[in-house]
N, C-alpha and C positions, 0 to 999 in steps of 0.2 A: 108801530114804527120801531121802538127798540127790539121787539124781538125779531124784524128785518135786520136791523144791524149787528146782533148779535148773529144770526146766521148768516150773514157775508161775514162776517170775522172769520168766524170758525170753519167758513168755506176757504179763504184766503189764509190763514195757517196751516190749514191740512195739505192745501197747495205747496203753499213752500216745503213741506216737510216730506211733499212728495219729490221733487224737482231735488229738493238736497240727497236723499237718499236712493236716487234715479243717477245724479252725478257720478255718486261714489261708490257704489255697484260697477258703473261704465269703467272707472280707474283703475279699481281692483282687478275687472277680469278682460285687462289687457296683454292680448296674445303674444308670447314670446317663444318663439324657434329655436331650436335649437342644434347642433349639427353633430353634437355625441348626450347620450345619455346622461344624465345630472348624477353620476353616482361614480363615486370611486374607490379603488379598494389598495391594501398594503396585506403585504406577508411580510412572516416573522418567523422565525424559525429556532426552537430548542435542543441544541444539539444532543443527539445519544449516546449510550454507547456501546460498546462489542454485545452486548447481550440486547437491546434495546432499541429499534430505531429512531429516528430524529423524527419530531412531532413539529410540522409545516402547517402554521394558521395562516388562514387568508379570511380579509376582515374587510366586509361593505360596508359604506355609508353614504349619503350624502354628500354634495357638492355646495361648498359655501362659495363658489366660485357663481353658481346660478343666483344668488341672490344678490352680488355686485353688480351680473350681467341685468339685474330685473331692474337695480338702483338705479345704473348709468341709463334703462332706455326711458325711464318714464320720470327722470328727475328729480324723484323725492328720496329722501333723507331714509335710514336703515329704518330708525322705529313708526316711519309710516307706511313702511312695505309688510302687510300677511302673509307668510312664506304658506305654500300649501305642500303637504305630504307627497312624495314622488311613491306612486306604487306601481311595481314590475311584474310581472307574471316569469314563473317559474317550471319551465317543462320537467317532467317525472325523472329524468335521467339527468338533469341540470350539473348538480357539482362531479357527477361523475366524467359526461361528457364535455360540456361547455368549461372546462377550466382545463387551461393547457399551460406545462410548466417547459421553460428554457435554457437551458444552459447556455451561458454569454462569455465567448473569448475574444474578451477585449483586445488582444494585442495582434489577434489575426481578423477581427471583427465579423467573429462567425456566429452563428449559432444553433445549438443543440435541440430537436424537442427529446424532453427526459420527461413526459408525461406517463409512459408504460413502466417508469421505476416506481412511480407513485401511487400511494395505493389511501383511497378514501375511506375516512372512518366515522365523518359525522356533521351532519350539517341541515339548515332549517327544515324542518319537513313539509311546510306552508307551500301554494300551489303557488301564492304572490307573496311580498314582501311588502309593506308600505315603509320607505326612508322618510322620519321625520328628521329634526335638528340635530337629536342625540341618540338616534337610534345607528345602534350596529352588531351588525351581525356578523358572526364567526362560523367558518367550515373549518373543519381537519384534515388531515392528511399525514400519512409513513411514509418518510423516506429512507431505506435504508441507509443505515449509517457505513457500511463496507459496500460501496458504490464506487462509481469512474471518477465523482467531484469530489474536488479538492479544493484547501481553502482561498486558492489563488481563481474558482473558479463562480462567476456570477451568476445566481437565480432569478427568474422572472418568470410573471403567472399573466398571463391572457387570459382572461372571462370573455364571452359569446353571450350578450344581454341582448331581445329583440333587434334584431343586427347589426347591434354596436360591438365593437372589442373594447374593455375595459384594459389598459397597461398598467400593471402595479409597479411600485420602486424594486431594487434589484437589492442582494445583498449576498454576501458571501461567505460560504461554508463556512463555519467554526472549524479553528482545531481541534483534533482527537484528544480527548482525555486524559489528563497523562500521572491524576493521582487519582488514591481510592476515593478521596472525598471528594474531588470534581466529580469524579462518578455518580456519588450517592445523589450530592446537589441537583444532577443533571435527571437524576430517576425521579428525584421528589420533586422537581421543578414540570415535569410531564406528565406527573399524577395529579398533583393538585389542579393543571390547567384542563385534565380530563377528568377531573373529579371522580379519579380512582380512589375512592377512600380505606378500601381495604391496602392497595398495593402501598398508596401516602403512609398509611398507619403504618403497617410493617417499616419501611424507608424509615420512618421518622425515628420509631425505638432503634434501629440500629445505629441511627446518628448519636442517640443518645449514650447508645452501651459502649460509641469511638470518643466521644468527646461531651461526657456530664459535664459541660460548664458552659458548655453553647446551650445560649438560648435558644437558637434556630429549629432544638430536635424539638424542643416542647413545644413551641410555636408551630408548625408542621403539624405536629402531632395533637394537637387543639385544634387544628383545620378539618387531621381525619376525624375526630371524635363528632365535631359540628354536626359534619357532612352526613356522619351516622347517626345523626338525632340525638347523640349521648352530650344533655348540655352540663351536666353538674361535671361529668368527666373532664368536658373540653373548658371548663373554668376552672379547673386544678389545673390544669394544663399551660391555661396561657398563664394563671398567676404564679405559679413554678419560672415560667419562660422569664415574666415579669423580675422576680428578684434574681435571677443570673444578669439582668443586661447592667454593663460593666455604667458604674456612676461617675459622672464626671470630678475632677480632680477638682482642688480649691483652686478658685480662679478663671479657671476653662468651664468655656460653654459645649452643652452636648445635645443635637435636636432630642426630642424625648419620641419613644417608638409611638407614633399616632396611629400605625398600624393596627397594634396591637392590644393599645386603649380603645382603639373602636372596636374591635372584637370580644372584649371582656363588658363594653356596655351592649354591645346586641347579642351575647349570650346572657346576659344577666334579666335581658328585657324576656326574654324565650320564656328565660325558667320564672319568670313573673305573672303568665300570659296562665 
């Protein structure tokens, strides 16, 4: 007799346990429609100059918009919705063909394609892409900097994703250059994001041989050295950059470079390893 009742128990637990996680299966993979792709993207652009052209990123991610739309259709509160990975397939000629750049005249409400000025330099090699929460991905692009656009003129990029058009925000030309050090800024600001570390390195010593008291050439120049595997070098580097940044005066507060304290512990952790 008890060991009857013992197995009905254990029958009618396994039951409930089945029927609960039978529920919440059903919740989770309820179907949501959607009528443009869950993924969005922004350019950004680093101006050049006469020698150099302007380095155009354009940047995918995820849509936090899709997981409001999943909140409002099924009720429940953020932290009891499992956001799942959006993955896109990628044809072989993707960031060359499927990305189309605009020129926008606002005040006659025209617009330009300026896609044949632009010339691609680098971007995922992956066949798909999976967008998680915080994943993002960067493509490159040269635009010449001695072009028809000017800084009163607006840019925009259209992507072609399984037949969605993705619309990025717009933004406008920078002006031209108009010191040596804007210059240099603008060279070393294009190497580091293409992790040219030879061209970074050169840029940085000459920041350094215009102006020994900026910290900016050592710091730069701590970046190429990383880049190059040379850590003992790139830790003279940043702690050089380190004792230039100007102390704050009595009284005055000054944020402290967080940049560059986290750079001197993940080089230090390198040369530990």
């Amino acid at each position: 007799m008890k060991k009857r009742v013992l197995v009905i128990s254990f029958l009618m637990i396994g039951l409930v346990v089945i029927v609960f996680f039978f529920r919440n299966c059903v919740k989770e993979t309820i179907p949501v429609n959607y009528t443009t792709l869950p993924v969005s993207c922004r350019i950004s652009l680093l101006s050049g100059t006469e020698d150099r052209p302007s380095l155009l990123t354009v940047r995918l991610f995820s849509q936090t918009v899709r997981q409001a739309k999943l909140r409002k259709q099924t009720g429940r509160k953020k932290d009891q919705i499992k956001t799942h990975p959006v993955m896109v397939k990628i044809p072989p000629d993707m960031w060359q063909n499927n990305v189309l750049f605009f020129k926008l005249d606002r005040t006659k409400n025209t617009e330009e394609n300026i896609s044949s000025m632009i010339t691609f330099l680098k971007g995922p090699q992956s066949s798909r892409l999976v967008f998680g929460p915080d994943t993002v991905y960067s493509i490159y692009y040269e635009l010449p900097s001695l072009s028809s656009i000017s800084s009163k003129d607006a840019i925009q990029a259209r992507i072609q994703i399984e037949g969605f058009t993705i619309v990025s925000n717009t933004f406008n030309f920078p002006e031209p250059s108009k010191t040596k050090e804007d210059t240099l800024y603008r060279e070393i600001a294009i190497a580091h994001r293409l992790k040219q570390h030879d061209i970074l390195f050169a840029s940085a010593n000459e920041m350094i041989k215009k102006r020994p008291g900026n910290p900016d050439g050592y710091f730069f120049k701590g970046i190429a050295l990383e880049g190059k595997k040379l850590y003992k070098e790139a830790l003279e580097s940043y702690q050089k950059s380190l004792k230039l940044v100007p102390k704050p005066e009595k009284g005055q507060f000054r944020e402290p470079p967080d940049l560059l304290y986290s750079r001197i512990r993940e080089v230090k952790k390198k040369l530990d390893r």
